[in-house]
C-alpha beads as a LAMMPS data file, in Angstrom:
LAMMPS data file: protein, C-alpha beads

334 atoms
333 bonds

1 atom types
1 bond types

-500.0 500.0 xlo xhi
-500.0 500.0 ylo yhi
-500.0 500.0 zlo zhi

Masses

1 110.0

Atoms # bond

1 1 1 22.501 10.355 -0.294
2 1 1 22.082 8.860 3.335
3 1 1 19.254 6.525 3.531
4 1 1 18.151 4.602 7.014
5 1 1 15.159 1.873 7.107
6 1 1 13.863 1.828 10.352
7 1 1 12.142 -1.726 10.457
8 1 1 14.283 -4.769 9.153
9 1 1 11.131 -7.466 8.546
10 1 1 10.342 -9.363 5.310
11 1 1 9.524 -5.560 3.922
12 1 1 12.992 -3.615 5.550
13 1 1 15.293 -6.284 3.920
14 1 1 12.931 -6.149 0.545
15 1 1 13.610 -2.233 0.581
16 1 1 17.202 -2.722 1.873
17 1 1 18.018 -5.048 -1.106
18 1 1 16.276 -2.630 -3.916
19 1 1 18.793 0.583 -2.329
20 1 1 21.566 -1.748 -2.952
21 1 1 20.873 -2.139 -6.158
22 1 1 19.831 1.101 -7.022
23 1 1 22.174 3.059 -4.863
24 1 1 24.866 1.337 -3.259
25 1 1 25.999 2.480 -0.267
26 1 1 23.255 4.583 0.547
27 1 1 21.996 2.794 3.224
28 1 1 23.532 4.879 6.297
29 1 1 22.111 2.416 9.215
30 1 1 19.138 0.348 10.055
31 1 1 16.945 0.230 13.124
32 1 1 15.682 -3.168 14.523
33 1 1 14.147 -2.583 17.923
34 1 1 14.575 -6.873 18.768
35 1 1 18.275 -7.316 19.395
36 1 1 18.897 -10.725 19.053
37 1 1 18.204 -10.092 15.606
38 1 1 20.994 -7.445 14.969
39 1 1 23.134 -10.446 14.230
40 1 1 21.260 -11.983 11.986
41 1 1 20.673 -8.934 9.946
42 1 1 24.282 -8.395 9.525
43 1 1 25.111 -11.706 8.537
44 1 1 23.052 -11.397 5.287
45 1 1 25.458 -9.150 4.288
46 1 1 24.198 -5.372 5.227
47 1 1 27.085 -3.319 5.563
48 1 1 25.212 -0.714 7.201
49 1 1 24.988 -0.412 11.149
50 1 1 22.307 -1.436 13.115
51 1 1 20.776 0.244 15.992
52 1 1 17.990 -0.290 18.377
53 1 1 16.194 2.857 18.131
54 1 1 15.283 5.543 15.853
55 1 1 16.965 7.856 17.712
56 1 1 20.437 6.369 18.236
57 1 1 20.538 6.155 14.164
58 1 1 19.323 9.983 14.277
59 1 1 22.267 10.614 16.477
60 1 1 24.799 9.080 14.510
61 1 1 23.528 10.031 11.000
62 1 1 22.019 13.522 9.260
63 1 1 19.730 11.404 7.015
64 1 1 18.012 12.724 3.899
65 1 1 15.620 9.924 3.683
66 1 1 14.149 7.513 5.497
67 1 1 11.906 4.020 5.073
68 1 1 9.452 3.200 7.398
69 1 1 7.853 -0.539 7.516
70 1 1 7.470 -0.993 11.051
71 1 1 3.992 -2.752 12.758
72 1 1 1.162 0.370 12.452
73 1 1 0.800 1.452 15.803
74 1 1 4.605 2.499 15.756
75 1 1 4.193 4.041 12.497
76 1 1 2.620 7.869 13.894
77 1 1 5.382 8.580 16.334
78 1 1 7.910 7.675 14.307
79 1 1 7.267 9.250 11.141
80 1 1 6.217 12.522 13.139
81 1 1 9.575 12.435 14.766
82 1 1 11.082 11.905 10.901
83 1 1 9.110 14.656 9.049
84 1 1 9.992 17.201 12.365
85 1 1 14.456 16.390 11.935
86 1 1 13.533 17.776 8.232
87 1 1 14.254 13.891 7.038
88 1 1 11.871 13.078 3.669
89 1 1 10.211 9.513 4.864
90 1 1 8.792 6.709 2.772
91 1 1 5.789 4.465 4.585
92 1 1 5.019 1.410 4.354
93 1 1 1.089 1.290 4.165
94 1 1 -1.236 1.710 6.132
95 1 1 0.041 5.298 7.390
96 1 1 -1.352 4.598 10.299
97 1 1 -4.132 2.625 12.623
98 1 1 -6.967 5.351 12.518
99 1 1 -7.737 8.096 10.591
100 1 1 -7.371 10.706 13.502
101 1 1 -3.720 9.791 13.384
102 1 1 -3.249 9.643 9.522
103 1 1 -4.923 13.415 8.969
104 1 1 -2.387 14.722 11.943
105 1 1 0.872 13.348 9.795
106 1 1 -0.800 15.044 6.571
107 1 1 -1.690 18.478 8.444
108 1 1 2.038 18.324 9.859
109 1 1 3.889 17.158 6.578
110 1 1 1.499 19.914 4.681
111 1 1 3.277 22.454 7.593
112 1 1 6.367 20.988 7.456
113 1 1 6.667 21.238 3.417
114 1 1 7.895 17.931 3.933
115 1 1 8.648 15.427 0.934
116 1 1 6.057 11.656 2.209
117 1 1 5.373 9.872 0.414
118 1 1 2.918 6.307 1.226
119 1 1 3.650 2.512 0.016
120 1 1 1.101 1.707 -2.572
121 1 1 3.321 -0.457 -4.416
122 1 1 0.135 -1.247 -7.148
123 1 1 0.374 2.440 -8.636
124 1 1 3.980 0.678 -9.678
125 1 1 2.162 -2.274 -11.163
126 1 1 1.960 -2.135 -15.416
127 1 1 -0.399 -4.402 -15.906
128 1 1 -2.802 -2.495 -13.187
129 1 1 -1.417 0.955 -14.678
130 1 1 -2.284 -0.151 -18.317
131 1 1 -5.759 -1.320 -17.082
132 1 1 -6.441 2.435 -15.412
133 1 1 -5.280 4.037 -18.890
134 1 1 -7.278 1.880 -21.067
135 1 1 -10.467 2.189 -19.063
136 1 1 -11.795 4.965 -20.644
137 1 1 -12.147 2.709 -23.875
138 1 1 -15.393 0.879 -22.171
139 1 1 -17.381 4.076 -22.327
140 1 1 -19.214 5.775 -18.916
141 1 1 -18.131 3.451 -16.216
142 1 1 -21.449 1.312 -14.889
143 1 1 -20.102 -0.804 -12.056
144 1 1 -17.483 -3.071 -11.335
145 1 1 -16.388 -5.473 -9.139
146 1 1 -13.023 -5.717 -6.894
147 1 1 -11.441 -9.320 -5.289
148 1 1 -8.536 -9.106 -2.889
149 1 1 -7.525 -12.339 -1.574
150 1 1 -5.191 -14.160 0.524
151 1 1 -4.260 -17.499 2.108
152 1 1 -3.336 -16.285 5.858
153 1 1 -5.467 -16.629 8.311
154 1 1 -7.565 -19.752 9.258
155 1 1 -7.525 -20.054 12.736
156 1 1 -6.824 -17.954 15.703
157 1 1 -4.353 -15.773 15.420
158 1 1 -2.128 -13.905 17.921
159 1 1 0.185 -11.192 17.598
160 1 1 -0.237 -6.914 17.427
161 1 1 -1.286 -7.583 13.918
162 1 1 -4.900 -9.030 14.937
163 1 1 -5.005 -6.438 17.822
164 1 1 -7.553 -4.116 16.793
165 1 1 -6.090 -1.234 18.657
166 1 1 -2.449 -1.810 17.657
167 1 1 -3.265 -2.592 13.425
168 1 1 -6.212 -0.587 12.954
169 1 1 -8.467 -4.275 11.641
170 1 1 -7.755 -6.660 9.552
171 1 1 -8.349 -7.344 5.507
172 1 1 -9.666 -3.873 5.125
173 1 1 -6.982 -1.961 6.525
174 1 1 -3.853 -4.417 5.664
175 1 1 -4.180 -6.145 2.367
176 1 1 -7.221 -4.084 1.091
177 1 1 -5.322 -0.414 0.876
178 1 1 -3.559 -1.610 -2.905
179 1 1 -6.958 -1.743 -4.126
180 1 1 -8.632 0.640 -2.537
181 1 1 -6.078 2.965 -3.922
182 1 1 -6.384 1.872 -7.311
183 1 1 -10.240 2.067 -7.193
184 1 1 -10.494 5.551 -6.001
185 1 1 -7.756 6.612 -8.397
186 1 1 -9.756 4.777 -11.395
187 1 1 -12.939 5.904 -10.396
188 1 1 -13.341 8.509 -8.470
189 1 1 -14.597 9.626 -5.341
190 1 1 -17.166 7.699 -3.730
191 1 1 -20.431 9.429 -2.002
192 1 1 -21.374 6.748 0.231
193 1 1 -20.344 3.415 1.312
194 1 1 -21.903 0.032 2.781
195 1 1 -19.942 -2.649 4.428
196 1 1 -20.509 -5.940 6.085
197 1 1 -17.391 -7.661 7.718
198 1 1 -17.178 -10.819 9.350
199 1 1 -14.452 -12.243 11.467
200 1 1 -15.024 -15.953 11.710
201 1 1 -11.546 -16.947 12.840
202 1 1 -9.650 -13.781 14.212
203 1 1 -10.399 -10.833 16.367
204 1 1 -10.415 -8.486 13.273
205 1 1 -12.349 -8.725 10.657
206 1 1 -10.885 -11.979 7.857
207 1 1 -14.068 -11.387 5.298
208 1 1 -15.537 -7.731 4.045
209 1 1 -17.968 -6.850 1.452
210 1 1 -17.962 -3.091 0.766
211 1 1 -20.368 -1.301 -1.417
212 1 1 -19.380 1.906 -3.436
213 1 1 -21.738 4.521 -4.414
214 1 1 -19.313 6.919 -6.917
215 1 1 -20.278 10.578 -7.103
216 1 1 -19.536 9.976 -11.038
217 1 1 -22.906 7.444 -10.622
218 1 1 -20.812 4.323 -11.071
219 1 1 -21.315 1.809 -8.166
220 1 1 -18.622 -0.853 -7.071
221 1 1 -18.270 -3.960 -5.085
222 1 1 -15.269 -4.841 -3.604
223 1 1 -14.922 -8.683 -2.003
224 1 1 -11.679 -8.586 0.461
225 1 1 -10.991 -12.263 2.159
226 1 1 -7.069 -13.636 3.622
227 1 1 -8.828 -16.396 4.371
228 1 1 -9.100 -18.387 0.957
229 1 1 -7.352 -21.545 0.610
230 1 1 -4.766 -21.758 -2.315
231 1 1 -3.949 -18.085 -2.524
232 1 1 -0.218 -17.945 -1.084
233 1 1 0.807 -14.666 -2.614
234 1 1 -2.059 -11.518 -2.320
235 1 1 -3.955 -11.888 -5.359
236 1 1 -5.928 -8.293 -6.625
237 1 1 -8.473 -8.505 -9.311
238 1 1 -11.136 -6.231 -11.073
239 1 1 -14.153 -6.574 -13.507
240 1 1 -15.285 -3.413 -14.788
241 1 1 -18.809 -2.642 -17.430
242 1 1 -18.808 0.695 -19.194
243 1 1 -21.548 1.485 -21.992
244 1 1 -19.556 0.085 -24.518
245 1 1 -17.908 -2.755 -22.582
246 1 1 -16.285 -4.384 -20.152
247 1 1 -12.931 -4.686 -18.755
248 1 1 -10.870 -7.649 -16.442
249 1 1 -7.803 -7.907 -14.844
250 1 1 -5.949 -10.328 -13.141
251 1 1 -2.362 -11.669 -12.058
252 1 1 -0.723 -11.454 -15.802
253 1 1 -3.610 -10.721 -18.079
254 1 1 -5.939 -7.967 -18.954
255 1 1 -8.880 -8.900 -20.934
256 1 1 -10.592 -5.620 -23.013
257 1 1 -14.094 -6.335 -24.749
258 1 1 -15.239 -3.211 -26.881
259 1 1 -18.151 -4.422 -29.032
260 1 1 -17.360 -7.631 -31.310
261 1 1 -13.624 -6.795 -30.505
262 1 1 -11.887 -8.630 -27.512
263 1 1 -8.235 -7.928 -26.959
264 1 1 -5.640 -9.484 -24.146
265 1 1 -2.890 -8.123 -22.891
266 1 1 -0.006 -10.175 -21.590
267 1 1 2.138 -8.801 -18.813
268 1 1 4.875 -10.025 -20.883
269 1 1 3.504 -8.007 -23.800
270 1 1 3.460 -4.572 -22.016
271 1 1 7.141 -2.627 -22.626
272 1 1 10.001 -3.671 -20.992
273 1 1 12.322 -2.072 -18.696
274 1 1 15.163 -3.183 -16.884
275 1 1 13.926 -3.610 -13.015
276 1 1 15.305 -5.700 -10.259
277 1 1 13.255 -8.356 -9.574
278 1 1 13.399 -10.019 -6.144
279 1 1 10.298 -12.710 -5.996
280 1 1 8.469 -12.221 -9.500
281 1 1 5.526 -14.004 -8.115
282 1 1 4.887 -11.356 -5.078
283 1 1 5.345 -8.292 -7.604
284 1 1 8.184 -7.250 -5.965
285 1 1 9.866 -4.854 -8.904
286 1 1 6.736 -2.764 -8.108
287 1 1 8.597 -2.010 -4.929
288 1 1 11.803 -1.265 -7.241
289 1 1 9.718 1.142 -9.364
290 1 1 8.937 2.947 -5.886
291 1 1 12.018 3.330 -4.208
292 1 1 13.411 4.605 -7.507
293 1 1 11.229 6.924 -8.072
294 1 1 11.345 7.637 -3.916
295 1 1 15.001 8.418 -4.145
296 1 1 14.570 10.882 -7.202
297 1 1 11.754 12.530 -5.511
298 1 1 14.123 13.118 -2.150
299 1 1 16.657 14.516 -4.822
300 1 1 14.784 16.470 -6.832
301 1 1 12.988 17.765 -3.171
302 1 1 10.177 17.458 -5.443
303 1 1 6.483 16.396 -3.979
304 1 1 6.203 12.204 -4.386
305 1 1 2.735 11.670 -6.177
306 1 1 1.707 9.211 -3.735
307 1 1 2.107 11.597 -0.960
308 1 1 0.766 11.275 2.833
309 1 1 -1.788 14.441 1.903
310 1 1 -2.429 13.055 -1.719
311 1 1 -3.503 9.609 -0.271
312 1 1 -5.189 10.557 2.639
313 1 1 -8.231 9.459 0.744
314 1 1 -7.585 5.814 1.191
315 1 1 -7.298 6.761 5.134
316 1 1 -10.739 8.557 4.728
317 1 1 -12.140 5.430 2.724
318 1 1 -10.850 3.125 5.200
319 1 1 -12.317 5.015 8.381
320 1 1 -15.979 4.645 5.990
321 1 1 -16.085 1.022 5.879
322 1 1 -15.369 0.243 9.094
323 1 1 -18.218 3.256 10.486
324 1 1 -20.429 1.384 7.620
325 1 1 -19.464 -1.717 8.645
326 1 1 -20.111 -1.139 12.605
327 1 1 -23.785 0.990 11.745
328 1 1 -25.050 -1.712 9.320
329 1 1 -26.211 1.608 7.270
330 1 1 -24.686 3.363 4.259
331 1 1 -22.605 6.162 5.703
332 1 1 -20.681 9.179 3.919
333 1 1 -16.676 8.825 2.736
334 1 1 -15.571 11.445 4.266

Bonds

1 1 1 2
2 1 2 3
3 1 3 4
4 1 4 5
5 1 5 6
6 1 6 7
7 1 7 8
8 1 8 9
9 1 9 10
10 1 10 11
11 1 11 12
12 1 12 13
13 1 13 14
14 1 14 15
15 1 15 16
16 1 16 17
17 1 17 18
18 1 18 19
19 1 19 20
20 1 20 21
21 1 21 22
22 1 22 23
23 1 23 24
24 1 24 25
25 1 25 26
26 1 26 27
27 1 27 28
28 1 28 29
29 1 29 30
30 1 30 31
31 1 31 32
32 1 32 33
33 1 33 34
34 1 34 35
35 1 35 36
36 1 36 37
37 1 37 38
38 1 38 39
39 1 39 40
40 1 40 41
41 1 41 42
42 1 42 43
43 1 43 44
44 1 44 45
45 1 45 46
46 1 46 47
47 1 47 48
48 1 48 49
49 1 49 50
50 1 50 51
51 1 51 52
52 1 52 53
53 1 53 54
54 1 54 55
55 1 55 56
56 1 56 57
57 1 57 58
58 1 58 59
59 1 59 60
60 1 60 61
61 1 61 62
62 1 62 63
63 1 63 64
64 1 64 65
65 1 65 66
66 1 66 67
67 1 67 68
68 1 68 69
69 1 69 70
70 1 70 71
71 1 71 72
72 1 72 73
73 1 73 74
74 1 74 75
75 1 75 76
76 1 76 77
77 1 77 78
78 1 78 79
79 1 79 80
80 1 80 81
81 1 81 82
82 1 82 83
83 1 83 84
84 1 84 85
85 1 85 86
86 1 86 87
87 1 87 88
88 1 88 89
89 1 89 90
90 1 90 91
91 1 91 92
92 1 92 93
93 1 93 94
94 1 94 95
95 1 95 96
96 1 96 97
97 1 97 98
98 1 98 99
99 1 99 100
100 1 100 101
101 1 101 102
102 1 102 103
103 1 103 104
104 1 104 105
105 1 105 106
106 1 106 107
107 1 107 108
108 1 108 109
109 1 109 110
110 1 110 111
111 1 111 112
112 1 112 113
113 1 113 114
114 1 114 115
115 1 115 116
116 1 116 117
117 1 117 118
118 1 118 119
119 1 119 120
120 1 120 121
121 1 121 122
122 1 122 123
123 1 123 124
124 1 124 125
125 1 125 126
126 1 126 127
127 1 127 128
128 1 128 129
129 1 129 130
130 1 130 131
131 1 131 132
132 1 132 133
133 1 133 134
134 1 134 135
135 1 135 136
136 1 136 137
137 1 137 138
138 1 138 139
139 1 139 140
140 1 140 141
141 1 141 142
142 1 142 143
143 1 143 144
144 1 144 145
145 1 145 146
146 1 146 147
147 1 147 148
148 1 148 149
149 1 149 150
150 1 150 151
151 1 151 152
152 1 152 153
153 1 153 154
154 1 154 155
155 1 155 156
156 1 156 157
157 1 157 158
158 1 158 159
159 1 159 160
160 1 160 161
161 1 161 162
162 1 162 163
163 1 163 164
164 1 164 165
165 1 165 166
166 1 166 167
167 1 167 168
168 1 168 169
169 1 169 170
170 1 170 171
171 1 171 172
172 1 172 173
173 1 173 174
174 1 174 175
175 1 175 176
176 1 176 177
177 1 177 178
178 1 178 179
179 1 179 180
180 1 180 181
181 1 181 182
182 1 182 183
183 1 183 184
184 1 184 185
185 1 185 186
186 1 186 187
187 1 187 188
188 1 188 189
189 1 189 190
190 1 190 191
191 1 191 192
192 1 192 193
193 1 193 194
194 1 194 195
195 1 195 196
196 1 196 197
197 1 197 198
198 1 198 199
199 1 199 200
200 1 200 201
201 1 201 202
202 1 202 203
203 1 203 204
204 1 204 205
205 1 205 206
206 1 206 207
207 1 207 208
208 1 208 209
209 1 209 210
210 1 210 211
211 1 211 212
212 1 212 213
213 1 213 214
214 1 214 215
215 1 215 216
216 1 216 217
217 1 217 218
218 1 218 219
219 1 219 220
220 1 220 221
221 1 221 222
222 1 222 223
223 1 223 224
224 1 224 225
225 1 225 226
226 1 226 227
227 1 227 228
228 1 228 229
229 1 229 230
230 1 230 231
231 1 231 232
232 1 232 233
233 1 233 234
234 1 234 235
235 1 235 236
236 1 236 237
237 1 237 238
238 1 238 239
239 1 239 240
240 1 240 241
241 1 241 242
242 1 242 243
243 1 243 244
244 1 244 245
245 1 245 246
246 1 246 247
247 1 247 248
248 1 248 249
249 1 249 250
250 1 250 251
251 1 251 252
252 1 252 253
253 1 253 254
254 1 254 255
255 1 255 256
256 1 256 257
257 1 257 258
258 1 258 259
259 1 259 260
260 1 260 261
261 1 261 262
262 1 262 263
263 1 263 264
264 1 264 265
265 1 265 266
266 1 266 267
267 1 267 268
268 1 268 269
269 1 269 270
270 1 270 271
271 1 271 272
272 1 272 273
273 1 273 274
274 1 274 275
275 1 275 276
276 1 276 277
277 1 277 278
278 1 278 279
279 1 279 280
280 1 280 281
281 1 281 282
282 1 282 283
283 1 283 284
284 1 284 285
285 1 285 286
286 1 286 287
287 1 287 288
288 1 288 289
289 1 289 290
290 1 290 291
291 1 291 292
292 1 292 293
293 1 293 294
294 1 294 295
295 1 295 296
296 1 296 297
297 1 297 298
298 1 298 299
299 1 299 300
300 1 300 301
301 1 301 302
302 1 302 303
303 1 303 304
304 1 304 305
305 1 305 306
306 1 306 307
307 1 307 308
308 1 308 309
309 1 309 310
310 1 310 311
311 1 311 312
312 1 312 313
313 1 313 314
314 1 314 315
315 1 315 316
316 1 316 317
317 1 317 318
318 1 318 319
319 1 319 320
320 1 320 321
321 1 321 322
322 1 322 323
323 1 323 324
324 1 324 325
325 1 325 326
326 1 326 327
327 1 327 328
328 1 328 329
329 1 329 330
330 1 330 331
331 1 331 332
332 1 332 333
333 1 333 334
């Protein structure tokens, strides 16, 4: 199998070093469109070439797969250009920096047959996974409350990332997608949403507070902020009531309270498998878990579950809060 990344960042060199491991020598080439960093790229050891362009490493290679973790507002032209060669792509998330963008890739990949699928690494997470299985134990699902937060931005910031027009926002549309994904897998679709966001230090929004209406009845709350002091890594949490109880989970424990009867669960005590494990504290055999399954999905030309059309949802619930959040009114999901 002929793999190329097409990004080499802190996520292209994560994804390079997992294909190493789990394939080696599948990596065909690399793009990095900054040349003075070719050299430092090679000199941690990449065997593969690296080119400037996507289409110089089109050129040279007839890929079957490719990874995509470029900035967003590259991410449409170059996955369009990806699933059109006939070359099953991988995407870092967010797909892309609106929604008008996000539903072309799905109608073309949908045309195209093609085999996408999108980077939420959480649907890799056990702990997370065991919480969305065990849910149902807590009877009808009431309401629940979501926390994603990060130490990152406390000041000005500069750079496409805080461009509005090049990233799409900020918290909502960066960090936020993990659990927005996870909360419409766990509970459903929502009906209507509410949002207030507030950038006090960037030109995107740092702070949001979203309110979920679920079709099922249950409402939610999620609380998105990068800018809270002592939170180095992303941290994603959840409190969920049911009729007959609640359920809480966050970094290595879930907590389970059915009646008199509380239970934890460890991390450590979920099964174990053997995973390559780059930076334990940033979760980063999730990313394992993906690409492996990625690269069986690519051989099996079988449809990845986390697909662009299968998780154009998130795109749909992401274009919501920020309409809610610019109206000051409830608006529909879709």
């Amino acid at each position: 199998m002929k793999i190329g990344i097409v990004g080499m960042g802190k996520m292209g060199l994560t994804h390079a070093a997992m294909l190493e491991v789990l394939e080696p020598g599948c990596i065909a080439g690399v793009v990095e469109a900054e040349r003075g960093n070719h050299g430092t790229i090679k000199s941690l050891g990449l065997r593969a070439p690296v080119y400037a362009d996507l289409e110089s490493l089109l050129a040279a290679h007839a890929l079957d797969a490719a990874i995509v973790s470029t900035p967003t507002f590259t991410h449409y032209s170059i996955v369009k250009t990806l699933i059109e060669r006939g070359v099953a792509v991988l995407i870092e998330k967010p797909l892309a920096e609106n929604l008008k963008k996000c539903a072309a890739l799905a109608a073309l990949a949908a045309k195209k047959k093609a085999v996408t699928a999108v980077g939420y690494s959480i649907d890799y997470d056990p702990l997370f996974n065991e919480a969305r299985r065990r849910l149902p134990e807590i009877g009808k699902l009431k309401r629940y409350t979501a926390w994603v937060e990060h130490a990152e931005v406390f000041g000005p910031k500069k750079g496409w990332l805080f461009q509005k027009e090049k990233s799409g926002g900020g918290v909502i549309i960066n960090p936020a997608p993990h659990m927005l994904f996870f909360l419409l897998e766990a509970f459903g679709l929502p009906k209507s949403v509410r949002a207030e966001l507030k950038s006090p230090y960037s030109a995107v929004e740092d702070e949001a507070l979203v309110a979920l209406e679920h079709e099922s009845g249950c409402t939610g709350t999620l609380k998105a902020n990068w800018s809270v002091p002592g939170k180095p890594v992303l941290e994603l949490a959840l409190y969920a009531e049911g009729e007959k109880g609640s359920l809480a989970v966050s970094g290595d424990e879930l907590l389970l309270e059915s009646g008199v009867r509380v239970e934890s669960v460890r991390r450590a005590d979920l099964p174990a498998e053997t995973v390559f494990e780059l930076s334990p504290e940033a979760r980063a055999a999730n990313y394992y878990r993906e690409d492996r399954e990625f690269l069986e999905d690519v051989r099996l030309k079988r449809v990845p579950r986390n697909s662009i059309e299968s998780t154009l949802k998130v795109d749909r619930l992401i274009d919501a809060i920020y309409r809610a959040g610019a109206s000051g009114e409830a608006v529909a999901w879709s």
